[in-house]
N, C-alpha and C positions, 0 to 999 in steps of 0.2 A: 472670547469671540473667535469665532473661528475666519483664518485670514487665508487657508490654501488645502485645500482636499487632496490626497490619492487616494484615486478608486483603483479597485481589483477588479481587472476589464476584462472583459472576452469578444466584447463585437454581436454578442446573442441579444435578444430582446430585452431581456430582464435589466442589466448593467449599459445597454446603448440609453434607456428608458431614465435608469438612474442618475445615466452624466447629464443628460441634459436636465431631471429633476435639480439635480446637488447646485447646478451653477443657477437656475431658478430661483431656487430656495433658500440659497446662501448668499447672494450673488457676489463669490470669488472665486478665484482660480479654482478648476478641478484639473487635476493632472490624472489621465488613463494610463494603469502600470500592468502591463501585461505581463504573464511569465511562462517561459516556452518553459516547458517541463516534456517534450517531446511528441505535444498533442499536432494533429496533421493541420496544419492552418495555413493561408496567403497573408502572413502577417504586414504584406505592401497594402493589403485590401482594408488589414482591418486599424492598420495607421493611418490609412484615410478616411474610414468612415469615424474613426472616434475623434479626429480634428473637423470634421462636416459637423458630427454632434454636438461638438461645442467643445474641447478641450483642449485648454491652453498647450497644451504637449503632450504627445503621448509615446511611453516609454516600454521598448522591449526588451527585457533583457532574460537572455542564456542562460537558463538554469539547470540545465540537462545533467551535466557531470556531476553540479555539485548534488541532485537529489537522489542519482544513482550511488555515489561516491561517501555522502554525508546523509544519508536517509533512506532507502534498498538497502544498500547493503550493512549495514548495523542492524536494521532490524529483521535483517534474514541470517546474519548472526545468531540472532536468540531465536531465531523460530518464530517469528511473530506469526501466530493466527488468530483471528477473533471467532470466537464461541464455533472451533474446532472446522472452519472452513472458508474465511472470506481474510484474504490475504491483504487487507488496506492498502489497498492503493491508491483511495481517496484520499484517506485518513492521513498516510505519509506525506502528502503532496502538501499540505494545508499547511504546519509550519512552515517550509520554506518558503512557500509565497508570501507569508503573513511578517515572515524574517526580513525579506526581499524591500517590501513594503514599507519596514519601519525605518531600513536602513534608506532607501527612497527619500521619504519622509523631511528624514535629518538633513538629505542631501539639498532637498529642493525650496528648504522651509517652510516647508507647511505643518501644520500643527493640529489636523484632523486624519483621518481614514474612512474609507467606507469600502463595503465589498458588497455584496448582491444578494446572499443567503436570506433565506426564507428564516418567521421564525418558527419553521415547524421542524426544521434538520438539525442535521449534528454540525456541517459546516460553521454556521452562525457560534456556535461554541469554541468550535478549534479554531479559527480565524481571533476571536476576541481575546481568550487566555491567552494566544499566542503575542497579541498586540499589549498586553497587559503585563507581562509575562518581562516585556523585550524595552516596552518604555509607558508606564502606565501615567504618563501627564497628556501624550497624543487624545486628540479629544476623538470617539468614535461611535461614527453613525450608519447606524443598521437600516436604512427608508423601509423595507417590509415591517417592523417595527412598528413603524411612526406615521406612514402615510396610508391615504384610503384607494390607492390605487390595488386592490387586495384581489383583481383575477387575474385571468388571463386574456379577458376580452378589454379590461379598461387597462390595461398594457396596451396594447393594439391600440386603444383610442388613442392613446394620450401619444404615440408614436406619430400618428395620423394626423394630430392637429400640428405637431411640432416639425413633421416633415423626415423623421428619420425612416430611413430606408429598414424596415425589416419583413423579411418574406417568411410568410406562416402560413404552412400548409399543413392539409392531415396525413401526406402521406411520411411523414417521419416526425410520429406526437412523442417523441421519447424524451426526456430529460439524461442526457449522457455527458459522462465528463470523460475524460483522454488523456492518459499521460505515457510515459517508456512502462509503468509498471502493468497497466491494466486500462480497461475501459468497461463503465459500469453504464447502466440501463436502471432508470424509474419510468414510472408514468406511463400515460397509454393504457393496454390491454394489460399490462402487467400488473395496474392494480388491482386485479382479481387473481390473489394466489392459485388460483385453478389454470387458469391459462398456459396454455404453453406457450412460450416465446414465437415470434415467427423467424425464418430459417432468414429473410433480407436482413434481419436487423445487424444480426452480428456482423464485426467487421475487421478483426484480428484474426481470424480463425476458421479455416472450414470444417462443413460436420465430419465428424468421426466417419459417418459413411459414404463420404465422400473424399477421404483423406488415400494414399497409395496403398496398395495391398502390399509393399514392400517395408519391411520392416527400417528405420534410418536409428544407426546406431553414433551414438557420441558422443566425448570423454570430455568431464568439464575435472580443472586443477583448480586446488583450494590451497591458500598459504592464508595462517591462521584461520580459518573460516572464513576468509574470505575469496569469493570466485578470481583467477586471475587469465585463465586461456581454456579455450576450446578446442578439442582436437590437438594439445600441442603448443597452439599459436598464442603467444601473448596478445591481450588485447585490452585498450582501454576502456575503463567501466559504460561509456556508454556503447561502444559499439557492441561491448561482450551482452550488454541487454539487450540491446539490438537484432542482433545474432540470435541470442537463446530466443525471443520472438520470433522469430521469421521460423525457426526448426518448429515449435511447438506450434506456431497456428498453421502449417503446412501438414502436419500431423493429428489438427482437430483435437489440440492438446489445451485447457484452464478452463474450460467451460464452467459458469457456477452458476445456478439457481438458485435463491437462498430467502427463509422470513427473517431477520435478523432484530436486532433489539436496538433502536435507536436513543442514543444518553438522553435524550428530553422524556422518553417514556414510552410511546410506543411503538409500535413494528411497523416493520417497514419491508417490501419484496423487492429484492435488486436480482438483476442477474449481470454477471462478470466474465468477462474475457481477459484471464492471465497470463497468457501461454507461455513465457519465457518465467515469472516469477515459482509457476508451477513447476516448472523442469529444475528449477534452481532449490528451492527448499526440500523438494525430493533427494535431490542427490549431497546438500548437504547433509541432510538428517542421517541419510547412509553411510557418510566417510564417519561421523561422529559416532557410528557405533564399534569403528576398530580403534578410533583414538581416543576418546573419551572413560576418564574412570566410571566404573559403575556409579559410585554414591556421589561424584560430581555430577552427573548425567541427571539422573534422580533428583540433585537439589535442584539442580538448573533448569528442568523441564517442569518442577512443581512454580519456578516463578512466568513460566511462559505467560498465562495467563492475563497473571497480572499486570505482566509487560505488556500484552496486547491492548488491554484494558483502555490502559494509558494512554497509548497511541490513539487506539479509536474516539475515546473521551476527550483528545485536544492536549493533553497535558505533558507532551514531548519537551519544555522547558523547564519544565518541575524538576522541584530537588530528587525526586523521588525516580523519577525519570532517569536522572544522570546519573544515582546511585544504582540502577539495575542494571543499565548500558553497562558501567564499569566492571561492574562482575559478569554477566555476559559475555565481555570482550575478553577477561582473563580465563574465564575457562576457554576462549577458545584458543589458546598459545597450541597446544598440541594438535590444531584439527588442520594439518595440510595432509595432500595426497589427491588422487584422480580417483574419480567415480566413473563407470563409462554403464551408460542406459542407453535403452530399447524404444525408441517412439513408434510406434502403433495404433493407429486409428482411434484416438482418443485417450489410451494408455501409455503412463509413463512408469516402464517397467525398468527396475534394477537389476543391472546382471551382475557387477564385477566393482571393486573397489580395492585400493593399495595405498601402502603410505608408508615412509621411511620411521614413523613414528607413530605405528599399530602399537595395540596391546592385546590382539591376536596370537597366538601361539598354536602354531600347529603341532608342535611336541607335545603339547598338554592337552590338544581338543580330541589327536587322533581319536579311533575303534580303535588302530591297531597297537600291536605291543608298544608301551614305550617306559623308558625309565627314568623320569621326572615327577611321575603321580603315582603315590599308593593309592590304593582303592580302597586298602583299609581301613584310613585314614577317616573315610566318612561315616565309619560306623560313630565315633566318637561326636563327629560335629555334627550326627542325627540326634544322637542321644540328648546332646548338651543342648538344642533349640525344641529340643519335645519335652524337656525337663520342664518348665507349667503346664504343657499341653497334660503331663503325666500324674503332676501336682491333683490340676483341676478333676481329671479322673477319678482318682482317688478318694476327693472331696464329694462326690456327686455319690458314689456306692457308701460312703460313710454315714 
């Protein structure tokens, strides 16, 4: 029997709709758990409106640091990209809200969950492994599931009769979520992959042709792979993402339009504003190519994928999970040093990179004379990796 709910709030239609279904339909405590992960909100406005709706308490708590701190930047350690372009910043966000939630949970005793997700997204997945994952006795209910409140217009009614304050208009149909890492766009005109976005919607970022003709230069410091100052300045993880946002959407920099492949099965068209995650995985990627060994580099970028995988699919708690984090995190012991790039009207170009622990060698890269490398040398080690090439020749004229 369920005796006390937290819901996963936002103050938007979908989740004001749900707290007041959950205390309806359960009738006990729902507690609204908010979790500022750096999205732009009046969280005075929307701790009143979710105790108006009906919520015995409603909780906000600070999660900023640790998702920058304990989730950015680990998975910008290994490079995470999904299917070679969309940097998760949904996808990140979701365990730790879902973490936040269960730790909630325990605190307030309650013995259910509920969050808002549709069942046609990836959210409803990452959200559930994650509660399952962290304390799989929590009982949990998904209302898009279970109830016949199944559009967008009988949302609005059932709003209507119960009195909750939600303003719905067409001039912003978008479905967007917000956090320090990114802000993604569905819905709307967007679902006709044809469409071009319109230029009001974005809002981390101006266009490229509209960004300064002046080129803004800037040196980001890594100690192990991880970002630690900009220009110099020590800075804590959230302000340094902070920062890296504010240079990259002033520069018309993370723009993404993308059909991507959603884990329930089909596709899906999102477009993304990253601007400071873009600037950062660029200039990581860069300092990794003077400190990183060749065939670590090689191993480690063949599991990127996989790693990304993961992330996107919900499975940030899995054993499998913490096993590739850990190897990730040890190749990156050698990756400190300063990268300094080039922002440019929608480009983020690499000019320059340094580290007390390159494997760079300019005695061995010169043109010019030097006397460290025979040249002779490779006739031998041409020979000995064309010796099947030379086999199989042989075998073909025979």
């Amino acid at each position: 029997m369920v005796n006390k709910i937290v819901l996963a709030y936002s103050g938007g239609l979908d989740t004001s709709v749900i707290l007041k279904w959950l205390a309806n339909e359960y009738g006990c405590p729902v507690i609204a758990y908010c979790a500022d992960i750096g999205q732009k909100e009046d969280w005075d406005k929307v701790r009143a409106k979710g105790l108006a709706t009906g919520a015995e308490k409603v909780i906000i708590s600070d999660l900023r640091k640790d998702f920058v701190r304990d989730f950015i930047f680990p998975a910008f350690r290994a490079n995470a990209i999904y299917e070679g372009s969309y940097l998760l910043g949904t996808s990140l966000a979701r365990p730790l809200i879902a973490r936040e939630q269960v730790r909630i949970a325990h605190e307030e005793g309650a013995n259910a969950l509920s969050h808002g997700a549709t069942g046609k997204g990836n959210d409803q997945v990452r959200f559930e492994l994650s509660y399952l994952a962290l304390d799989p006795k929590l009982t949990i209910i998904a209302p898009w599931r279970i109830w016949d409140l199944n559009s967008r217009s009988k949302l609005v009614a059932y709003a209507g009769r119960h009195g909750i304050p939600v303003p719905v208009t067409k001039k912003n149909p978008y479905s967007s979520d917000e956090n320090l890492l990114h802000i993604s766009f569905e819905g709307g005109i967007l679902e006709d992959p044809w469409n071009e976005p319109e230029e009001e919607m974005f809002k981390l970022s101006v266009s490229p042709e509209k960004a300064p003709d002046k080129a803004t230069y800037i040196e980001i410091s890594f100690q192990a792979g991880t970002p630690v100052a900009i220009d110099g300045e020590e800075l804590e993880p959230v302000a340094l993402m902070q920062k890296l946002n504010e240079l990259g959407g002033a520069n018309g920099i993370g723009r993404l339009d993308i059909v991507e492949n959603r884990f329930v099965g089909m596709k899906s068209r999102g477009v993304y504003e990253t601007p400071g995650g873009t600037i950062l995985r660029a200039a990581h990627r860069d300092l990794e190519t003077i400190t990183l060994d060749r065939e670590v580099l090689a191993i480690r970028d063949s599991l990127v994928p996989a790693y990304s995988r993961l992330i996107y699919n919900g499975f940030w708690f899995s054993p499998e999970m913490q096993l590739l984090q850990r190897t990730m995190d040890d190749a990156q012991a050698p990756v400190n040093g300063v990268v300094r790039l080039k922002l440019y009207k929608g480009n983020c170009i690499l000019v320059g990179r340094k580290s007390d622990t390159s494997l760079y060698s300019e005695s061995f890269a010169t043109f010019e004379e030097d006397e460290v490398y025979n040249q002779a040398d490779a006739t031998g080690f041409i020979r000995l990796n064309a010796l099947r090439l030379r086999i199989q020749a042989q075998q073909r004229k025979s």
